[in-house]
C-alpha positions as CSV (number, residue, x, y, z in Angstrom):
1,X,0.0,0.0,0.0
2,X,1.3,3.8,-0.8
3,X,2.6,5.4,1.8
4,X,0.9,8.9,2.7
5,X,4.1,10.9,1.5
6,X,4.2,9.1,-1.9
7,X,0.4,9.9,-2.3
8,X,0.7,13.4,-1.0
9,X,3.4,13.8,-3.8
10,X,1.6,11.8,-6.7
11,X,-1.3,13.9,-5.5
12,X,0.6,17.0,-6.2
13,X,2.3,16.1,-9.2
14,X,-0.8,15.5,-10.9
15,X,-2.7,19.0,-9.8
16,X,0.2,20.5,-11.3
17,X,-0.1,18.9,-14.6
18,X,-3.7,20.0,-14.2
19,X,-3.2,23.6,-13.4
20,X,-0.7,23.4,-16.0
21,X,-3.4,22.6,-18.4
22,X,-6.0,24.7,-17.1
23,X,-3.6,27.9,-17.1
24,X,-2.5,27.4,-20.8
25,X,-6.4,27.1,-21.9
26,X,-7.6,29.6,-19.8
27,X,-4.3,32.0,-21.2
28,X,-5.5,30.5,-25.0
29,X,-9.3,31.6,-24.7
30,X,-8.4,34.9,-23.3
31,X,-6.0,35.7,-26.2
32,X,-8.3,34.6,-28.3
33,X,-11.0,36.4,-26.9
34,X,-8.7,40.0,-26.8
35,X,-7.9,39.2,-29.9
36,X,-11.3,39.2,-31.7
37,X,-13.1,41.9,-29.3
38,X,-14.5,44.6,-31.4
39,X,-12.7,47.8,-31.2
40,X,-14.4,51.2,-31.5
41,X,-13.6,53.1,-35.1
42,X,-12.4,56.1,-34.3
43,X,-13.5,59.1,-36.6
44,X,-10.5,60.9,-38.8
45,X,-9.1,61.6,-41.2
46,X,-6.1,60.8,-43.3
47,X,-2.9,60.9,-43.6
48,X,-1.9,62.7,-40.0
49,X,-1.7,66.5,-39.8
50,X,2.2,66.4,-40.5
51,X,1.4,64.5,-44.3
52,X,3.3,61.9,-42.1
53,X,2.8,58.2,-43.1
54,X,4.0,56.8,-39.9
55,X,0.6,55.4,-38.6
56,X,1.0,53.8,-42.2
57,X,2.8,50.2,-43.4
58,X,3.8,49.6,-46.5
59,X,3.4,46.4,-49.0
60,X,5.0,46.9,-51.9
61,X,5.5,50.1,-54.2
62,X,7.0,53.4,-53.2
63,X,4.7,55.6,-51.2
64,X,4.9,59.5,-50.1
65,X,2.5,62.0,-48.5
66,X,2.6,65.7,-49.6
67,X,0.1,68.3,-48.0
68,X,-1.8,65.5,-46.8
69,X,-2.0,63.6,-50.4
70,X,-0.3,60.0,-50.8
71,X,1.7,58.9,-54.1
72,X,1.6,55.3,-55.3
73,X,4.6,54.4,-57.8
74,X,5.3,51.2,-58.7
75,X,8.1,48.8,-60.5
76,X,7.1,46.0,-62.8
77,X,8.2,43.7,-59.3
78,X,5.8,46.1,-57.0
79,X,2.0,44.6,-58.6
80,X,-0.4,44.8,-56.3
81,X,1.3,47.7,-53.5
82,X,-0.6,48.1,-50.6
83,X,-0.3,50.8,-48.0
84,X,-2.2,49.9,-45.0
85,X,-2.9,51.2,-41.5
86,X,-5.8,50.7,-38.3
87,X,-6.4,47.4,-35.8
88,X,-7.6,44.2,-36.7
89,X,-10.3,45.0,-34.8
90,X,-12.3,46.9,-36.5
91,X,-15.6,46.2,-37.4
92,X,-18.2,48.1,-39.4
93,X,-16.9,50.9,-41.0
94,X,-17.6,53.6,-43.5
95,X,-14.3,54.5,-45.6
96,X,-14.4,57.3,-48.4
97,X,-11.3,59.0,-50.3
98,X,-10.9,61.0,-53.7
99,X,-8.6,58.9,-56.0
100,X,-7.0,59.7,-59.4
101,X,-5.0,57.3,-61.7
102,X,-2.0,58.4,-63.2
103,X,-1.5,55.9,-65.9
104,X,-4.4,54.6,-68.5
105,X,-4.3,50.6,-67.6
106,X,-4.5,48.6,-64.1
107,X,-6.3,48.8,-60.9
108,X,-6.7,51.3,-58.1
109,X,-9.1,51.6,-54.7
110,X,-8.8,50.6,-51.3
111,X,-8.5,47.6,-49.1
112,X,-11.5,46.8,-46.3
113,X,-11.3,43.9,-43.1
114,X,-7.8,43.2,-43.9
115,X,-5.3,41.1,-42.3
116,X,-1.9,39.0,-43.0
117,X,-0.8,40.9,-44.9
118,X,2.4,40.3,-46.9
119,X,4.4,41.8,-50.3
120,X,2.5,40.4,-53.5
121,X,-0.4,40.6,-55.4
122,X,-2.9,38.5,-53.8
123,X,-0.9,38.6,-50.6
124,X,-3.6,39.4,-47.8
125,X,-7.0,38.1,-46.6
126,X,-9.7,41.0,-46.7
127,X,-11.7,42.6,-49.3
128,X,-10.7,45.2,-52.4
129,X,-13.2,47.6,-53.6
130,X,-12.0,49.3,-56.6
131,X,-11.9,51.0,-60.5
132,X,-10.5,49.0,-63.2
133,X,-9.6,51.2,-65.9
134,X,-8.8,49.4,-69.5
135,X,-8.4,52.4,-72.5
136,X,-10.6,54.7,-71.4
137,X,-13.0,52.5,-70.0
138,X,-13.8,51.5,-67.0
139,X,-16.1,49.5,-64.0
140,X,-16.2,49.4,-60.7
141,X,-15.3,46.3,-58.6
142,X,-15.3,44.1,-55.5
143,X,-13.6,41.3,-54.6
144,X,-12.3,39.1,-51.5
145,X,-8.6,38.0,-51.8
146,X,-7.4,34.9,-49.1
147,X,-3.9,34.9,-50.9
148,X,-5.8,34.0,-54.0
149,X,-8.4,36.0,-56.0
150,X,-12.3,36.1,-56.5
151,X,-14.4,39.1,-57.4
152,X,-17.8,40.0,-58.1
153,X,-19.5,40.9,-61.3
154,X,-18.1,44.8,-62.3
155,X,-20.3,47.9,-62.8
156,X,-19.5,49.9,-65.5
157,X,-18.7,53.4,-64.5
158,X,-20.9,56.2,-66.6
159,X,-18.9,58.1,-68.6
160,X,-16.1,55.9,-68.5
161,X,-12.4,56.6,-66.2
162,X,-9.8,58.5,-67.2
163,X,-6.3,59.7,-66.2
164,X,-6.2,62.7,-64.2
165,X,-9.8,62.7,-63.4
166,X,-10.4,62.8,-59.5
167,X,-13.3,60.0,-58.4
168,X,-14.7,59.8,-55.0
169,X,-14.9,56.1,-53.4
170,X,-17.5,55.3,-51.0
171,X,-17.3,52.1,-49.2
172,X,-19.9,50.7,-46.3
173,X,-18.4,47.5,-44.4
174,X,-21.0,45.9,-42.8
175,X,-21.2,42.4,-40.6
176,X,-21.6,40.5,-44.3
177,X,-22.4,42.8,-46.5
178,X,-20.2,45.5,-48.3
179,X,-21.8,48.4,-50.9
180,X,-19.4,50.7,-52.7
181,X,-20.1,53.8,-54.9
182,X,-17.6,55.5,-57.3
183,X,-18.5,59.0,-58.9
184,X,-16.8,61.4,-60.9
185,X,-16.1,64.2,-59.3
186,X,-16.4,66.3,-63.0
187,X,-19.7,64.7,-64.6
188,X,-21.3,63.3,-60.7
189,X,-21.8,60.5,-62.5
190,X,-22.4,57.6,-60.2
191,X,-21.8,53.6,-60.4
192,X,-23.2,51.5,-57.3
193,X,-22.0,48.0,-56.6
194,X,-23.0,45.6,-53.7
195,X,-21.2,42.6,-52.3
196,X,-22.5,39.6,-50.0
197,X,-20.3,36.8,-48.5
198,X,-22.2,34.0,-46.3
199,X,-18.4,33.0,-44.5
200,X,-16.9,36.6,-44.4
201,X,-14.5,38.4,-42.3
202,X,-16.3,41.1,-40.1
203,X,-13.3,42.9,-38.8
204,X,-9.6,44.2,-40.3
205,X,-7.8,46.9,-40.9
206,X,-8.0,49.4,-43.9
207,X,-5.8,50.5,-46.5
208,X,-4.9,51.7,-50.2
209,X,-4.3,49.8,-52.9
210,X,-2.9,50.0,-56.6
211,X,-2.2,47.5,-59.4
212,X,-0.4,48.7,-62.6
213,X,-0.7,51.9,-62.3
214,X,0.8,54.9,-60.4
215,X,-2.3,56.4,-58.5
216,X,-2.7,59.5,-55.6
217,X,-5.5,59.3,-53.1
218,X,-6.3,62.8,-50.9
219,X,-9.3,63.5,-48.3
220,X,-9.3,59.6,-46.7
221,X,-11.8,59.5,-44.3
222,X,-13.4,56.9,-41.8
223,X,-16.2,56.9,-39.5
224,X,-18.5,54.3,-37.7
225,X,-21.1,52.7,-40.0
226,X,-24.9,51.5,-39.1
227,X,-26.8,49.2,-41.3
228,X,-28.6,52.3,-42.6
229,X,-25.3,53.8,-44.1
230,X,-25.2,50.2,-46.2
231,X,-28.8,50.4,-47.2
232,X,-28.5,53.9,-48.8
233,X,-25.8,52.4,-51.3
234,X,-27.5,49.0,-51.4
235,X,-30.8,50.3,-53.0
236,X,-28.6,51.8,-55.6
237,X,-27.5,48.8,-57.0
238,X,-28.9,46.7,-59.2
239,X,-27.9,43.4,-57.6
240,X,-26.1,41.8,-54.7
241,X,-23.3,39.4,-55.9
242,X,-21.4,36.6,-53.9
243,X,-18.8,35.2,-55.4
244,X,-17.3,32.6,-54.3
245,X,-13.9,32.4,-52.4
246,X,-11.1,29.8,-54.0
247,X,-8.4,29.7,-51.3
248,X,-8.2,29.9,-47.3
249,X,-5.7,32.2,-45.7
250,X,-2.5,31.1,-44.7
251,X,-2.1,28.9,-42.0
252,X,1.6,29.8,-41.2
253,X,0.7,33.3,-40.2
254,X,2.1,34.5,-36.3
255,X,-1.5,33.7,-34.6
256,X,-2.3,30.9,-36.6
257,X,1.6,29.4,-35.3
258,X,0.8,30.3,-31.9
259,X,-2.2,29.4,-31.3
260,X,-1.4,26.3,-32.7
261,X,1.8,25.9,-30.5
262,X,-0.5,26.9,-27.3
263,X,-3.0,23.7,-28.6
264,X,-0.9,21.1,-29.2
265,X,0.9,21.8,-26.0
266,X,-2.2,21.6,-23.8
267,X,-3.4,18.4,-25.8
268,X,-0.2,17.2,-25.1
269,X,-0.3,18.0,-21.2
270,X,-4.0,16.8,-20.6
271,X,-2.7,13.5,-22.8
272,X,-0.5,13.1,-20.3
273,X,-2.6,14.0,-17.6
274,X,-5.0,11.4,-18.6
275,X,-2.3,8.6,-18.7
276,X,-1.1,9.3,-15.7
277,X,-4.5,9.3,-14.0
278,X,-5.4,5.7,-16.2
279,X,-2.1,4.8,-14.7
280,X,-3.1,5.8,-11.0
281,X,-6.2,3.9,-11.3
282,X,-5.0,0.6,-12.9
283,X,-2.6,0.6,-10.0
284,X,-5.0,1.5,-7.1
285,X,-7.4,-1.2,-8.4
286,X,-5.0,-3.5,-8.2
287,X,-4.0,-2.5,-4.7
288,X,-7.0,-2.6,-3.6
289,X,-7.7,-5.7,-4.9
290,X,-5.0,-6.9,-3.2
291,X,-5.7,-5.4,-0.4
292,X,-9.7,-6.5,-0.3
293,X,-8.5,-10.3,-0.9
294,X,-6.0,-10.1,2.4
295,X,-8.9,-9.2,4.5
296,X,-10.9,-11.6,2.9
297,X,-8.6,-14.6,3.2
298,X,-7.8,-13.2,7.5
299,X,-11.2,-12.8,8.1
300,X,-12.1,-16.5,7.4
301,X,-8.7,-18.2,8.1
302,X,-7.9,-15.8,11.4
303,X,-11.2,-16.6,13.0
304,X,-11.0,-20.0,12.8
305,X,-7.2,-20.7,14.1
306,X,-8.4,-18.3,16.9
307,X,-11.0,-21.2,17.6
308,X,-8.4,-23.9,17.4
309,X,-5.9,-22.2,19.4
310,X,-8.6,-21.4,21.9
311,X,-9.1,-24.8,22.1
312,X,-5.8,-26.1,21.9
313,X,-4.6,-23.5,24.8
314,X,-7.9,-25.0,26.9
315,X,-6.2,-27.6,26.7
316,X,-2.5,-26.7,27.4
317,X,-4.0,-24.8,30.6
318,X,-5.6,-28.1,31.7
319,X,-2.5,-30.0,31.4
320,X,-0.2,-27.4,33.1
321,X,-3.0,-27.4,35.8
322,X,-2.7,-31.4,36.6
323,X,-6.4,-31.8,36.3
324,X,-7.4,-35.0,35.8
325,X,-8.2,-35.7,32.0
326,X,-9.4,-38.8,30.2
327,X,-8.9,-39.6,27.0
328,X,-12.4,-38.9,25.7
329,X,-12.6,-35.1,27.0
330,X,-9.1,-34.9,25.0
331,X,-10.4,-36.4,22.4
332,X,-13.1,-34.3,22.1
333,X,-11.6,-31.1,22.6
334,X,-9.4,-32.6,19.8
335,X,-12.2,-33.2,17.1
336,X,-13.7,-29.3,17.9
337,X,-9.9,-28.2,16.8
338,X,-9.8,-30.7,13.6
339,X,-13.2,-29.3,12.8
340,X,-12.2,-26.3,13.2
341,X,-9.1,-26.4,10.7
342,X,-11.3,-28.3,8.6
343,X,-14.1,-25.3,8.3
344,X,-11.0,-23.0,8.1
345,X,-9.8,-25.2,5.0
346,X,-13.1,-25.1,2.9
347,X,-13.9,-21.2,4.3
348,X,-10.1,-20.9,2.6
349,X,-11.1,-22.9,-0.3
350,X,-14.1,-21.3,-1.3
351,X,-12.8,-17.3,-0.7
352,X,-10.1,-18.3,-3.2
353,X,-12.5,-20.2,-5.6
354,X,-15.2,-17.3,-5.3
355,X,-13.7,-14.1,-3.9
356,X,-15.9,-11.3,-4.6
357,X,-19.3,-12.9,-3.9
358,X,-21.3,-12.3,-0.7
359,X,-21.6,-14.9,1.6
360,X,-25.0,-16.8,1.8
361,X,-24.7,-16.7,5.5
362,X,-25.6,-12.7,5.0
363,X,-28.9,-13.8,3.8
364,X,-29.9,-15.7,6.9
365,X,-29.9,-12.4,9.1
366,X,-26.6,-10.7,10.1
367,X,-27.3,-11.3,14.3
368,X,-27.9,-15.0,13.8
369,X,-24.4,-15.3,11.8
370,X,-22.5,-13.4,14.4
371,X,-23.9,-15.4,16.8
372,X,-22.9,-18.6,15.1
373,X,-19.4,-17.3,14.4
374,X,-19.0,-16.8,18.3
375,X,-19.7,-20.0,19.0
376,X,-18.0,-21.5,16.4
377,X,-15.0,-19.9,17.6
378,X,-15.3,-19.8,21.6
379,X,-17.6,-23.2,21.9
380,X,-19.0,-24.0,25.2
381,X,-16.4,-21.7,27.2
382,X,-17.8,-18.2,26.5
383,X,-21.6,-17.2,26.5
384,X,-22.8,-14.9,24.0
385,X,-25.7,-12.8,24.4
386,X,-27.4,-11.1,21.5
387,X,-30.0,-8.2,21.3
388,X,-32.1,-6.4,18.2
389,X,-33.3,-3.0,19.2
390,X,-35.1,-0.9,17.0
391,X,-36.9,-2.5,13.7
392,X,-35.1,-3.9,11.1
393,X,-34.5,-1.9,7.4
394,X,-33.3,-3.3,4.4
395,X,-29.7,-2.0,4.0
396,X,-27.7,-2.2,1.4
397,X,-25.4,-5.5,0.2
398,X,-22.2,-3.9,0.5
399,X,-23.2,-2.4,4.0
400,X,-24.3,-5.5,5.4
401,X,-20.8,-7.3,4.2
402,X,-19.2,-4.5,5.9
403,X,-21.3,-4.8,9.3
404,X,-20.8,-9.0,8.8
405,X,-16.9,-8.9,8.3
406,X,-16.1,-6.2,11.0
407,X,-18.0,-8.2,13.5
408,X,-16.6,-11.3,12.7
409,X,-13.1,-9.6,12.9
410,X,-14.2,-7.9,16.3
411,X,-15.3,-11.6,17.9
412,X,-12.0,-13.7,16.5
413,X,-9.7,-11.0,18.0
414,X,-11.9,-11.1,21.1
415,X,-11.6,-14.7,21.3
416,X,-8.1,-14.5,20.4
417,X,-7.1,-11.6,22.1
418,X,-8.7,-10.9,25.0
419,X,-9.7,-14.4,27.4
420,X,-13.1,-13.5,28.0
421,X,-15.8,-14.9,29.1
422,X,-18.8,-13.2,27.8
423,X,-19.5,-11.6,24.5
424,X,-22.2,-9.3,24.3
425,X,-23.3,-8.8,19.9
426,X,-25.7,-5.8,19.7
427,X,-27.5,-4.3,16.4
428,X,-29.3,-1.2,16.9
429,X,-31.7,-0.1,13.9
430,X,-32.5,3.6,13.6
431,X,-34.8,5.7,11.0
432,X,-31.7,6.3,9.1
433,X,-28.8,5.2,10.6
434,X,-27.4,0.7,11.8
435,X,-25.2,0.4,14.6
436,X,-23.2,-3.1,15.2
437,X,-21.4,-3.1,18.6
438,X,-19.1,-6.2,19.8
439,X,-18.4,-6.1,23.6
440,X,-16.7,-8.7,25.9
441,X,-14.8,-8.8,29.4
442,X,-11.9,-9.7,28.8
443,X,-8.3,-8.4,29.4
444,X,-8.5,-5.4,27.3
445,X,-5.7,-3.7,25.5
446,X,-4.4,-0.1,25.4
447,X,-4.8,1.6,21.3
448,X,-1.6,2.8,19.9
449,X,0.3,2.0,16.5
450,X,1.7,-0.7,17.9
451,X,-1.3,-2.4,18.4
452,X,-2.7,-1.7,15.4
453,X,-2.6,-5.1,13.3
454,X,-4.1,-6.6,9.9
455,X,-7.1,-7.2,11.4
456,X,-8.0,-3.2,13.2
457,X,-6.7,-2.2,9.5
458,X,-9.2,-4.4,7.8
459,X,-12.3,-3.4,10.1
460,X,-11.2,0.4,9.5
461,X,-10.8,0.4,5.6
462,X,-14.2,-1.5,5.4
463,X,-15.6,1.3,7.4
464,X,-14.4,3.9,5.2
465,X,-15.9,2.3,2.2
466,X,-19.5,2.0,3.2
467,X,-18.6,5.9,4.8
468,X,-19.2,4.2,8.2
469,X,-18.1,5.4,11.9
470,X,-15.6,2.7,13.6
471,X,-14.9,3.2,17.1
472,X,-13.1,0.9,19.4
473,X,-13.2,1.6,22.8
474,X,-10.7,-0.6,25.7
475,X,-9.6,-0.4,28.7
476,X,-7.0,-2.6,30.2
477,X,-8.6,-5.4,32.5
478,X,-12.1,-4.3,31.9
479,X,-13.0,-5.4,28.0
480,X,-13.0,-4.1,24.4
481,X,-15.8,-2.6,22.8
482,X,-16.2,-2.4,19.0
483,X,-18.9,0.1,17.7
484,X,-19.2,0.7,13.7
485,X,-22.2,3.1,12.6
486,X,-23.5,4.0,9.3
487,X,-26.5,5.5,7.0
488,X,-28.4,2.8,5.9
489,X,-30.1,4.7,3.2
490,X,-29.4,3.5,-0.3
491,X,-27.6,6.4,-2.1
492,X,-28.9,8.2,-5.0
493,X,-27.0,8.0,-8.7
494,X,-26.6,11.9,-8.7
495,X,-24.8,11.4,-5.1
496,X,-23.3,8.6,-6.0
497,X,-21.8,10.7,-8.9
498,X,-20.9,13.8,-6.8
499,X,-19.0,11.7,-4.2
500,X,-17.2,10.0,-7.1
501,X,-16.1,13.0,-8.3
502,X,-15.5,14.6,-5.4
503,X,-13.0,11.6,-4.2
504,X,-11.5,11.9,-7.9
505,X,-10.1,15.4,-7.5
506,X,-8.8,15.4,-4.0
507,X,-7.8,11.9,-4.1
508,X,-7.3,10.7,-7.2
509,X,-9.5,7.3,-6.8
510,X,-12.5,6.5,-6.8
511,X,-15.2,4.5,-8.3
512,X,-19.1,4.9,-8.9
C-alpha cells in the first residue's frame, strides 16, 4: 500500500499537470477572446496633420505624403502595392477617399477587413473595392482575396475613367455585406456596386491599394457605420453578388503558429494528464484488490485458528494445571480443533475459488451469523448474548458485508485476544442510521500503532468504504468494545456521482 508521502506527492504532481493545463487554456481563450473583441472606429481623417505616413505600413510600391495627399509608384516587381494602416479589430466601417490614376491601364481603390498581410499581389485576406480602368474604360469592382483572387460581377462606370480625373470612393463594411459607390467628381456620374459573403470576415484593418498603375488618393476618411449607411448604397444597386472564395488564408501566419503551439501543448499536457490518472487507477485497483483479498482470506482463516488455538490452549492450561483428563474429554476437545481447521480449509477454499461474492450466510440475518461465528470460535467456554433493538430496514449489500466482516473480525480478535468470558453482539436499527457493537470482558488492550494489526486495518478500511463510523473503545482489564455506525439509506445515482467525483479530485481514486 502507498505510503501517505508518496500519495501526498503523486497527489501534487498530478494537480500540477492540471493547473498546467487549465492555465494554458484559460491563457489560449483569453488571447483569443482579446484578440477578436471589437474595437471602437475612431472618426479621422487621413494621412496625420504632418502629411506623415507613420501610422501607415507599407506592402510593396514606393509611397509619399505631400500636403496630406499620398503617391503610389510602382516597379514591374511592385503589382499589387498596398499601404495599409488601423487594428484588426475593427468592425463596421464607412471609408471614403478622392482617388486619381496616373497611368491609363490597371487597378486602383482601397482595401477593407484586412489582415496578413504580406508583399504580392494577392498577398492578404480581406476585401478590395476598386476602378479598373482598361483604355478609357472603366467599372467598378469588389472582390475578396485569401492569398488568391475572386471578385464580383463589375459595374461599368458612366462616362467611363480616365487619367487625371479625381473619383470619389465610398465604401460601407458591414457584418456581411459590403456596398461601394464611385463618382466622378467632373460629370457626378455615379456607379453602385453591392457585395454579400455568407463565410466573411467582419473585422480588419483598412488600407490603399494599386495594381499597374501609379495612383494619388487625398481626403481619406473613416467613421462608424450602421446598417442604414449600407442600405442607402444598397438600394442603388442593381444586384447583390457573392462570389465565391477559392483559397483559405495562410495557416503559417504568427497567430495561426501560436495558437497552434498553445493547442498542441495543452493536448499534449491533458494527454499526459490522462495517462497518468489511467495509470493511477490501474494501480489503485489493483491494490485494492490486493488489499480487499487479504482481509478476505484473514477474516475467514484468522477466526477460525483463533478457535483452534482457543481450544488447543484449553487444553495446554488443563495439562499445566494437573487436572485430571481422560482420553475422551481430549479427544473431544481434539475433534472441535480438527473441525475447526477443517471449516477454516473449505472457508479458505471457497474465498479463493469465489472471492468477490457475498456470503450466503448474510442472507440468513446478520445477528444469527455473528452469533454462530462466536460460537464456532469460543464453543462452550464463553456465552454470547445477543439483542435487536429498533426494527429492522433493508440496507444495502455492501453495507451488510461490511457490518458481517467487522464483527466477525471484532469476535475472533476477542476470542483470540482478550480471554473473555462473555460476549455481548448488539445491532441497533435507527430511522436512518445501523449500529453493530461487539463487547466482551476480557483483558483489554491499550490503542496505539503498535497495536494496530491486519485485522484493526481491515475493520477500518471497510468502514471507510460504506462511509461508516468505527470506534473501538478498551480499557486494560475491563474489555473491548467495538462500535461501527452507518446511513443505511441506499444512495442516490446523482450522489453517488458527486462523491465520485469529489473523491476523484482530491484523491485521485475513486469509483461509482
Amino acid at each position: 500500500m502507498p505510503s501517505p508521502q508518496t500519495w501526498n506527492e503523486k497527489t501534487k504532481t498530478s494537480r500540477l499537470f492540471w493547473g498546467i493545463a487549465i492555465g494554458l487554456l484559460l491563457l489560449a481563450a483569453g488571447y483569443s477572446w482579446q484578440s477578436f473583441k471589437p474595437e471602437a472606429v475612431p472618426t479621422r481623417l487621413y494621412p496625420a496633420g504632418d502629411g506623415s505616413l507613420a501610422a501607415w505600413t507599407p506592402y510593396g510600391g514606393h509611397w509619399t505624403s505631400i500636403d496630406h495627399v499620398i503617391y503610389s509608384t510602382h516597379e514591374r516587381q511592385d503589382r499589387g502595392a498596398k499601404l495599409v494602416t488601423g487594428s484588426e479589430r475593427w468592425t463596421n466601417y464607412t471609408l471614403s477617399t478622392d482617388m486619381r490614376f496616373d497611368g491609363d491601364f490597371g487597378d486602383l481603390g482601397v482595401v477593407v477587413r484586412s489582415r496578413d498581410e504580406a508583399v504580392g499581389l494577392d498577398a492578404y485576406n480581406g476585401y478590395y473595392v476598386g476602378v479598373r480602368m482598361d483604355g478609357g474604360g472603366g467599372s467598378l469592382m469588389v472582390g475578396r482575396s485569401n492569398y488568391g483572387w475572386s471578385e464580383a460581377r463589375p459595374v461599368p462606370v458612366p462616362g467611363g475613367v480616365h487619367p487625371g480625373a479625381w473619383l470619389r470612393l465610398t465604401v460601407v463594411a458591414y457584418g456581411c455585406d459590403i456596398a461601394a459607390s464611385v463618382q466622378n467628381m467632373s460629370t457626378l456620374q455615379t456607379a453602385w456596386i453591392a457585395f454579400h459573403e455568407r463565410s466573411c470576415l467582419k473585422s480588419g484593418r483598412i488600407g490603399l491599394r494599386s495594381v499597374d498603375n501609379n495612383g494619388v488618393w487625398r481626403n481619406i476618411s473613416l467613421r462608424s457605420a450602421s446598417r442604414e449607411d449600407y442600405l442607402a448604397l444598397e438600394q442603388h444597386a442593381g444586384s447583390i453578388e457573392q462570389p465565391v472564395v477559392l483559397n483559405g488564408p495562410p495557416w503559417w501566419t504568427p497567430w495561426h503558429v501560436g495558437m497552434l503551439f498553445v493547442g498542441v501543448l495543452a493536448t499534449a499536457l491533458l494527454i499526459q494528464f490522462a495517462y497518468f490518472r489511467a495509470a493511477r487507477w490501474k494501480s489503485d485497483t489493483i491494490i485494492q484488490e490486493r488489499e480487499r483479498m487479504a482481509h478476505e482470506i484473514h477474516d475467514t482463516m484468522a477466526q477460525s485458528f483463533a478457535g483452534v488455538g482457543y481450544q488447543i490452549q484449553g487444553i495446554r492450561s488443563s495439562v499445566v494445571r494437573g487436572d485430571q483428563l481422560d482420553r475422551q474429554h481430549i479427544a473431544d476437545q481434539l475433534a472441535v480443533a480438527y473441525q475447526l481447521i477443517r471449516r477454516c480449509h473449505q472457508e479458505a477454499s471457497g474465498t479463493i475459488a469465489m472471492l468477490g461474492l457475498s456470503s450466503a450466510s448474510e442472507q440468513r440475518g446478520l445477528l444469527e451469523t455473528l452469533r454462530e461465528t462466536a460460537d464456532r470460535i469460543g464453543g462452550d467456554k464463553i456465552k454470547t448474548h445477543t439483542a435487536l433493538e429498533g426494527h429492522a430496514t433493508t440496507i444495502s449489500l455492501s453495507l451488510a458485508d461490511a457490518l458481517l466482516h467487522i464483527g466477525q473480525e471484532a469476535i475472533a480478535n476477542a476470542v483470540g485476544h482478550g480471554n473473555p468470558s462473555m460476549l455481548t453482539i448488539k445491532l441497533r436499527y435507527e430511522e436512518d442510521a445501523v449500529e453493530l457493537s461487539v463487547s466482551d470482558d476480557g483483558q483489554g488492550f491499550e490503542m496505539s500503532p503498535h497495536t494496530t494489526g491486519l485485522g484493526i486495518m481491515g475493520m477500518q478500511k471497510r468502514a471507510r468504504n460504506v462511509a461508516a463510523v468505527l470506534e473501538i473503545l478498551s480499557v486494560p482489564g475491563e474489555g473491548t468494545e467495538i462500535r461501527v455506525r452507518a446511513e443505511c439509506r441506499i444512495q442516490r445515482l446523482p450522489a453517488r456521482i458527486l462523491s465520485w467525483l469529489r473523491e476523484l479530485l482530491w484523491n485521485g481514486r475513486g469509483s461509482v
